[in-house]
Each structure stands twice: as C-alpha cells, then as structure tokens.
C-alpha positions as a Markdown table, in Angstrom:
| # | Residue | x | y | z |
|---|---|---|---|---|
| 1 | Unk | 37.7 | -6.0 | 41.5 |
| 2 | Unk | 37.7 | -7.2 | 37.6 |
| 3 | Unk | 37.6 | -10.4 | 37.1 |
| 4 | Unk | 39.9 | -12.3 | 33.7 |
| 5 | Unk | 37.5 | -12.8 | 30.7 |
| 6 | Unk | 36.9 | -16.1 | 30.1 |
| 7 | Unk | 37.8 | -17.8 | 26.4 |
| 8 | Unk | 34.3 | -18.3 | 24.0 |
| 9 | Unk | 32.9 | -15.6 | 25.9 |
| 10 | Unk | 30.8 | -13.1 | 24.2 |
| 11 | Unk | 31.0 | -9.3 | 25.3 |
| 12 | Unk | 27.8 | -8.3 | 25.3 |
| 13 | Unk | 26.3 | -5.0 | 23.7 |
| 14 | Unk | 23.8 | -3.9 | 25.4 |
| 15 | Unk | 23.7 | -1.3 | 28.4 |
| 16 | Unk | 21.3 | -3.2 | 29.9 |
| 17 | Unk | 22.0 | -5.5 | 33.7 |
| 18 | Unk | 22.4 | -9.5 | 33.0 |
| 19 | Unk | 19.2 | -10.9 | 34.1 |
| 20 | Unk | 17.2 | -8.1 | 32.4 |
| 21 | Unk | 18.9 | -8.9 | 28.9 |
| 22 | Unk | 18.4 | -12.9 | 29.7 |
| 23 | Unk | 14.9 | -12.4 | 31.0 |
| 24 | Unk | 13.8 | -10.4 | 26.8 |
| 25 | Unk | 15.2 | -13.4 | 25.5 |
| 26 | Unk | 13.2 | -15.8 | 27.2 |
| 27 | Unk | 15.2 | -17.3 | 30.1 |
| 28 | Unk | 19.1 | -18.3 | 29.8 |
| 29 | Unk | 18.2 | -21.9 | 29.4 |
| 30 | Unk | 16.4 | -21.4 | 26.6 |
| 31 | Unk | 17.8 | -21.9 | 23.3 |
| 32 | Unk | 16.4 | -20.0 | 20.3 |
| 33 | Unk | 14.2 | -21.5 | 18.1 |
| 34 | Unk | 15.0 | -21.5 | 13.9 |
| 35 | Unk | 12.7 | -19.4 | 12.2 |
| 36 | Unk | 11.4 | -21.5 | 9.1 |
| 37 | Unk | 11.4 | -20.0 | 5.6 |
| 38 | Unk | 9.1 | -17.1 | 4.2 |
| 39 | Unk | 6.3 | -18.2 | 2.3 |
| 40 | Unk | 6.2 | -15.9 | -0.7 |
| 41 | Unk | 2.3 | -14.9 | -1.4 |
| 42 | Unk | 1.1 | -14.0 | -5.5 |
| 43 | Unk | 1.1 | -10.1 | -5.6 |
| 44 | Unk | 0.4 | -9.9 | -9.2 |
| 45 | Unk | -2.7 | -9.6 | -10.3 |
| 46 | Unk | -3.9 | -12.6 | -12.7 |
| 47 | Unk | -3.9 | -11.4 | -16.5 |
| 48 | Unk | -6.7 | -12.6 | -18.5 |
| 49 | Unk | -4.8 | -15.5 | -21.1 |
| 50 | Unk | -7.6 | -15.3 | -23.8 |
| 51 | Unk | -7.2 | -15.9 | -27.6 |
| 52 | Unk | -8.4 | -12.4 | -28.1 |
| 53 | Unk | -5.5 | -10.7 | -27.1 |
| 54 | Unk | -3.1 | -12.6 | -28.7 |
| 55 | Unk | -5.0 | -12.2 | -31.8 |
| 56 | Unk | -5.2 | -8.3 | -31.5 |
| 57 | Unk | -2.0 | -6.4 | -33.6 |
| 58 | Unk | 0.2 | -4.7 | -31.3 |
| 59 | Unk | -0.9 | -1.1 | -30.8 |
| 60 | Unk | 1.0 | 1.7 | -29.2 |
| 61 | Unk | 0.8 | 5.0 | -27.9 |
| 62 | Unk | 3.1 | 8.2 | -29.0 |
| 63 | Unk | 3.6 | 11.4 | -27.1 |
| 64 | Unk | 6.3 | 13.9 | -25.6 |
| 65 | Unk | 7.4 | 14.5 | -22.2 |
| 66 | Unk | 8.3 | 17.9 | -21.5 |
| 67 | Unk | 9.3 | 21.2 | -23.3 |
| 68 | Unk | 10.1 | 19.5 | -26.8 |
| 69 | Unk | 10.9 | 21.5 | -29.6 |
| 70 | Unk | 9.2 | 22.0 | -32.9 |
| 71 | Unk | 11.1 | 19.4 | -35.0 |
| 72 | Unk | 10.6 | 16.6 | -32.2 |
| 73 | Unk | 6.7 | 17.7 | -32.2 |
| 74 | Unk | 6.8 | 16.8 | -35.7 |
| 75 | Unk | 8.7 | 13.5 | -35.2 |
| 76 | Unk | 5.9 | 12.4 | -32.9 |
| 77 | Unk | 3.5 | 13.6 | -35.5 |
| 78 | Unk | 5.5 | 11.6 | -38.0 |
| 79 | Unk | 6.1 | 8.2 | -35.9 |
| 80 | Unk | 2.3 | 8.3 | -34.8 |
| 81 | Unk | 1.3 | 8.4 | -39.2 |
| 82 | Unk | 4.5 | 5.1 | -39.6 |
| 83 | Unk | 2.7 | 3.3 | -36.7 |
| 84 | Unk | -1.3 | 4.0 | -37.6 |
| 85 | Unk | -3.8 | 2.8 | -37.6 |
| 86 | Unk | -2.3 | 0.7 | -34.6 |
| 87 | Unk | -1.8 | 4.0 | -32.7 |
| 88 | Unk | -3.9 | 6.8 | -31.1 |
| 89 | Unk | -3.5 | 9.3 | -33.7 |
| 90 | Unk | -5.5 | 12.2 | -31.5 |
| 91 | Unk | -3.5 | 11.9 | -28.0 |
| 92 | Unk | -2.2 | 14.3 | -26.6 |
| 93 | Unk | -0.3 | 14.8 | -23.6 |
| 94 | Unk | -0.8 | 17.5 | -21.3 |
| 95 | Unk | 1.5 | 19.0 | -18.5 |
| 96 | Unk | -0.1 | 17.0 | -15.8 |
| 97 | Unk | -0.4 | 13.9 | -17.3 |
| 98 | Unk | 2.0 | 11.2 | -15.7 |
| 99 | Unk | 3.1 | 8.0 | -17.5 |
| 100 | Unk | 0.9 | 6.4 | -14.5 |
| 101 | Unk | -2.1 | 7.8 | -16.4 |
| 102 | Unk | -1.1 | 6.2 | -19.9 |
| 103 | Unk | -0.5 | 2.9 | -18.3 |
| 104 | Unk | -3.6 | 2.5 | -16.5 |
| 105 | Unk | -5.4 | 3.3 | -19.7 |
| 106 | Unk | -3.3 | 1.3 | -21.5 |
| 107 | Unk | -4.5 | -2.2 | -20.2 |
| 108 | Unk | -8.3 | -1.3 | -21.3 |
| 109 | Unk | -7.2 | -0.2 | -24.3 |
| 110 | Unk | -5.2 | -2.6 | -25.2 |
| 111 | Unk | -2.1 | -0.8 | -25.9 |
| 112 | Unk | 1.4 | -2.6 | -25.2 |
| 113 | Unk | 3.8 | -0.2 | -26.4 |
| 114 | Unk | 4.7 | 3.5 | -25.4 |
| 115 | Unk | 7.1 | 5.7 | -27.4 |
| 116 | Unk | 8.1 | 8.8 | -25.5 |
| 117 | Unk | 9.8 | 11.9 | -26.7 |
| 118 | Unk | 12.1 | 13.8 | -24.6 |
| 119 | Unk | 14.0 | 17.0 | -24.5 |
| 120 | Unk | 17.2 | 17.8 | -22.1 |
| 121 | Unk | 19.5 | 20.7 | -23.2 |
| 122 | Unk | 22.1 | 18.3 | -24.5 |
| 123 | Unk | 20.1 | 15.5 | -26.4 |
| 124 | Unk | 17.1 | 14.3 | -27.2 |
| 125 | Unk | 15.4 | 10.8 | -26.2 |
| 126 | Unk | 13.3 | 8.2 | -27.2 |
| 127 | Unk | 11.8 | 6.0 | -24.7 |
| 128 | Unk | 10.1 | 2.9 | -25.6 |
| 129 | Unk | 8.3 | 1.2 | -23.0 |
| 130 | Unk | 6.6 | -2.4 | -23.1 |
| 131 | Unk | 3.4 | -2.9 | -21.1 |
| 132 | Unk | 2.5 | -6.5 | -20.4 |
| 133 | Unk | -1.5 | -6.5 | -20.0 |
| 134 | Unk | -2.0 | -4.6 | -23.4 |
C-alpha cells in the first residue's frame, strides 16, 4: 500500500534503506553543523625586495620555438643586436629545451623578459613574456 507524500517532504536520492542513510549522517536529530571559511595559506615563494634588483637594467632573453625559417632566424639575430648588451647574445635554443628551462634560469640570471619567435604555416609570432623574479 503507497502512502500520499506529504508537503515539504524531500524525495530522497539514494538507493539506500532510511535508517542506514540517517545513521552516515550522524543520527536524524542531528542537525548539520556550518563549515567555517577556508583559510587561504601563502603558496608563493617570498621574492627577495633588495635595492640591487631594482637597480639592475632590464635584460631579456631572445630565441625561436620551432622549425623557423631563415628570415625569422635573422630577426632573432637582429632583435638580440637592438636589445644588447642587456641580452644573451650566445643562446641558443635547442629542440629539447622547454620554456620551463629558460624560466628557471631566468631568476638566477636575472632576466625578466623573454621574446620568442614562432613559426605556424599561416603566420608568424612573437611572444613576449614577463618574468617577475628577474
């Protein structure tokens, strides 16, 4: 026999009998308690605020990314000679090399920009990239 639902009355969801779904909860009598709020922790590291690097000229670092052709292989040549002697004039990018590589040299070196040269098979790009510990 099926009895009339009663009005307010939730349906509930699970698959599970009454007093076992009551019973994970804690007890019907029970009310739930607020969770407070989430304390949010420092997950940056703490950068080092001396005079020195604010005194040091911006410097950056120049490359390509991928298959490039020859006249972007001269542009990099040409952008790293209009940004020396702030720039690496020697560096040179390999296959393997990620941009995680250049930016955890970066901070030790302190280098704050990156220009990057890329190649797709309708355009060209350049990327400029800002890193804050340089």
């Amino acid at each position: 026999r099926r009895l009339p639902r009663r009005r307010g009355a939730q349906a509930r969801t699970s698959s599970a009998p009454r007093n076992l779904a009551l019973a994970s909860r804690g007890g019907a009598e029970m009310a739930r308690r607020k969770q407070g709020r989430r304390i949010k922790r420092k997950t940056q590291k703490e950068t080092d605020t001396s005079d020195q690097a604010s005194e040091l000229p911006p410097r950056a670092f120049v490359f390509s990314k991928g298959k490039v052709s020859a006249p972007l292989k001269a542009l990099v040549n040409d952008l790293k000679g209009v940004m020396s002697p702030n720039t690496a004039r020697a560096l040179k990018a390999q296959r393997r090399n990620k941009i995680k590589d250049f930016v955890d040299v970066a901070g030790s070196l302190h280098v704050s920009f990156f220009l990057i040269v890329s190649s797709t098979e309708q355009s060209s790009y350049l990327r400029l990239g800002r890193s804050p510990r340089g």
